[in-house]
C-alpha positions in Angstrom: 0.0 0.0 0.0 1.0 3.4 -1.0 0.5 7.0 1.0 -3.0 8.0 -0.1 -4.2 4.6 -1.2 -8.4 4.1 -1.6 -8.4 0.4 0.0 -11.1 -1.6 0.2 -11.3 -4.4 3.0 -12.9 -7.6 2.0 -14.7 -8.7 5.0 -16.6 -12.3 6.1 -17.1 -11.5 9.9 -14.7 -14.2 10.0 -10.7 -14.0 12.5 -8.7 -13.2 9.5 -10.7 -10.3 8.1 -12.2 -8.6 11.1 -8.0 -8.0 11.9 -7.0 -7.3 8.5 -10.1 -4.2 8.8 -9.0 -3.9 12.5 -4.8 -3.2 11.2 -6.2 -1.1 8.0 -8.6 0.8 10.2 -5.1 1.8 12.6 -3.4 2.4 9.5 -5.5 4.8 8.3 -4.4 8.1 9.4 -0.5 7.4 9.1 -1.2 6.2 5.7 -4.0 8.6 4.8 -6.2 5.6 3.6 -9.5 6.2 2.3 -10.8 2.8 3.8 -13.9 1.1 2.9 -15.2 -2.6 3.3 -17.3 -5.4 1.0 -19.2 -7.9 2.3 -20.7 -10.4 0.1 -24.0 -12.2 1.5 -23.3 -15.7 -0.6 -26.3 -17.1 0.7 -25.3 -20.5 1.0 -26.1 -20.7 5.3 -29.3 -19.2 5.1 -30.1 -17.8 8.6 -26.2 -17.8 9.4 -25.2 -15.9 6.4 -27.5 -13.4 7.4 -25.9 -13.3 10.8 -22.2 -12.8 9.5 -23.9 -9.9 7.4 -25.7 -8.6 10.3 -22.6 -8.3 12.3 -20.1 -6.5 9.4 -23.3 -4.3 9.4 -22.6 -3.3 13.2 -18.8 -3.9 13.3 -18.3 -1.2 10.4 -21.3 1.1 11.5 -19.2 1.3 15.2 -16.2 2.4 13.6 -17.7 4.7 10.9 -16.2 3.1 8.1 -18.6 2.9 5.0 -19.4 -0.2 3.5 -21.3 -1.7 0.6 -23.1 -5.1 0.8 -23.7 -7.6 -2.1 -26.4 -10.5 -2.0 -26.2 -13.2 -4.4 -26.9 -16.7 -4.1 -24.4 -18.9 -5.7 -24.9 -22.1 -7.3 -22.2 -24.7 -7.8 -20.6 -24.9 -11.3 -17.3 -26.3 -13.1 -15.4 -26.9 -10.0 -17.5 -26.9 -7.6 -19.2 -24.8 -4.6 -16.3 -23.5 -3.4 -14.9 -22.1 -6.4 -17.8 -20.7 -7.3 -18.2 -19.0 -4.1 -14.8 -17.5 -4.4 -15.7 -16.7 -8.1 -18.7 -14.4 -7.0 -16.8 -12.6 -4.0 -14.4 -12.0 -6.6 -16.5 -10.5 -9.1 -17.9 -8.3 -6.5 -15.3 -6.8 -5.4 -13.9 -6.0 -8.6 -17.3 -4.0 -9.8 -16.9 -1.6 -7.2 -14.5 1.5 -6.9 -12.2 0.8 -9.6 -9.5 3.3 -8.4 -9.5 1.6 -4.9 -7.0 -1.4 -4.1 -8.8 -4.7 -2.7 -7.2 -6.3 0.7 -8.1 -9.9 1.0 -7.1 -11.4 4.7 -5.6 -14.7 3.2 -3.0 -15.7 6.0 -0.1 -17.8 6.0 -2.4 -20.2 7.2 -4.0 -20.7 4.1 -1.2 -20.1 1.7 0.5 -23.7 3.1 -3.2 -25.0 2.7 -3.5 -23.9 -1.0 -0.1 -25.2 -1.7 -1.1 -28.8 0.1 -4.0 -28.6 -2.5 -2.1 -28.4 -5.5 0.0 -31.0 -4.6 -2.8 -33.4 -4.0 -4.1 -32.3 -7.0 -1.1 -32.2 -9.1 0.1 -28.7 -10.5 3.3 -26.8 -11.7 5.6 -24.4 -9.8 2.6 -21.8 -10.3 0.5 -24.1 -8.4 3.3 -24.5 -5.8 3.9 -20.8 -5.5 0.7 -20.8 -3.7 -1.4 -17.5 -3.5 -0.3 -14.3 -5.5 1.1 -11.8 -2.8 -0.8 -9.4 -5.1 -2.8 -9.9 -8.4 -4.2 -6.9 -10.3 -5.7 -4.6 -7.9 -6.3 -6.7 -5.5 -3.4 -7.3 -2.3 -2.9 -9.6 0.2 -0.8 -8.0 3.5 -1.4 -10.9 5.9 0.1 -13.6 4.0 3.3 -13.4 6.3 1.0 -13.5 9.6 -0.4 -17.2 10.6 -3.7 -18.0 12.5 -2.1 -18.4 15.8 -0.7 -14.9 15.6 -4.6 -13.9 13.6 -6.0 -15.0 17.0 -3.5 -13.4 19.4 -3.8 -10.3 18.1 -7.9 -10.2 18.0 -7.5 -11.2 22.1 -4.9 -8.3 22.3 -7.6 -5.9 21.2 -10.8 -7.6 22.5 -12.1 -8.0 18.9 -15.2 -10.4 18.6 -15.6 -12.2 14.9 -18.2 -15.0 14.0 -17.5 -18.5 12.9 -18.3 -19.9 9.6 -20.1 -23.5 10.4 -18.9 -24.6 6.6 -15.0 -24.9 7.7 -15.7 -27.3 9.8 -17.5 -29.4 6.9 -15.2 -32.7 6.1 -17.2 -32.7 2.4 -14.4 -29.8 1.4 -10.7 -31.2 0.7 -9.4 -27.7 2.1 -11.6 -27.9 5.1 -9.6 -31.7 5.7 -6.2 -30.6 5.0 -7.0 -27.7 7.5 -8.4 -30.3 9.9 -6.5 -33.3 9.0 -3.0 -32.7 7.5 -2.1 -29.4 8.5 -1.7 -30.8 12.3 0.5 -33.5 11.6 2.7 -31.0 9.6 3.0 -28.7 13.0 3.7 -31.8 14.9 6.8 -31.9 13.2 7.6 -28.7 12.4 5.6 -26.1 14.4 6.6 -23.2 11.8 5.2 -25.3 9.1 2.6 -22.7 7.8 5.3 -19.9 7.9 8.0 -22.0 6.3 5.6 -23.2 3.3 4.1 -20.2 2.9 7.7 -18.5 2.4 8.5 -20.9 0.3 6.1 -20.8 -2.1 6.9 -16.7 -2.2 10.5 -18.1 -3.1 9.3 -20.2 -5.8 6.9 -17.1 -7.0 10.0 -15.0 -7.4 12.1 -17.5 -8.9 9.5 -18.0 -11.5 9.2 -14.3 -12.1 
């Protein structure tokens, strides 16, 4: 981000982007950020998805910082739910201010998931460079900070967040790496998000 920058803060409700909002919101007057928010309502919880809107209603009203809301409801397609989830947000996003840069809260965290995913999947060094630090307009400042440190940090400042009943869903592979692989990885190397998620940066730059 750049002195000035319009930014606008994706935000589920969810850890990672009430304190990505949270860390943009403190930003703001050292970096003389114009800083919005965009929640999508995917509709795929029904009375829960309302909730998560319901409370990036009153978490943004609180602190005065102006946000639009989208409603869709998405259908699964190609590669699934997931994807097409992602798809929509994405869209969204990218139809409002087109001057403004986008801040996604993907964490170390998921980076090493992602990466996991390709491999089980099968993909190149692209694939194994895991997410894009920063992709058009739209950047991703908390890829170097992992979930641990996500939830410290929201404790630190007293920050409430809601829960998203789908991660905990065994039907999505991510949702079993998260649950299922990703432990045995920090069992024997406790760094293990932070050490694949830099190293899929490396590959990134190599690549470049």
């Amino acid at each position: 981000m750049e002195q000035g920058d319009r930014v606008i803060c994706a935000i589920s409700g969810g850890a990672d982007s009430v304190a990505l909002l949270w860390c943009l919101y403190l930003l703001r007057e050292q970096l003389d950020l114009k800083l919005s928010a965009a929640h999508l309502n995917h509709g795929l919880r029904g009375e829960e998805s309302d909730r998560d809107e319901d409370f990036v209603r009153q978490l943004c009203a609180g602190y005065q910082i102006p946000l639009t809301v989208g409603r869709t409801q998405v259908q699964a397609q190609g590669r699934g739910l997931e994807d097409a989830a992602r798809r929509a947000r994405y869209t969204f996003l990218e139809s409002l201010d087109p001057a403004a840069k986008i801040a996604t809260a993907h964490t170390a965290d998921d980076n090493a998931e992602t990466v996991l995913l390709h491999l089980i999947r099968g993909a190149g060094l692209r694939g194994l460079g895991g997410i894009a630090p920063a992709r058009g307009r739209v950047i991703r400042p908390m890829l170097g900070v992992t979930r641990q440190e996500v939830e410290a940090f929201l404790g630190h400042w007293n920050l409430p967040h809601v829960e998203d009943s789908s991660n905990g869903q065994p039907d999505f592979l991510r949702n079993r790496v998260r649950s299922r692989i990703m432990p045995l990885l920090r069992q024997e190397n406790p760094r293990f998000a932070r050490s694949c998620s830099e190293t899929a940066l490396t590959l990134r730059l190599d690549e470049a």
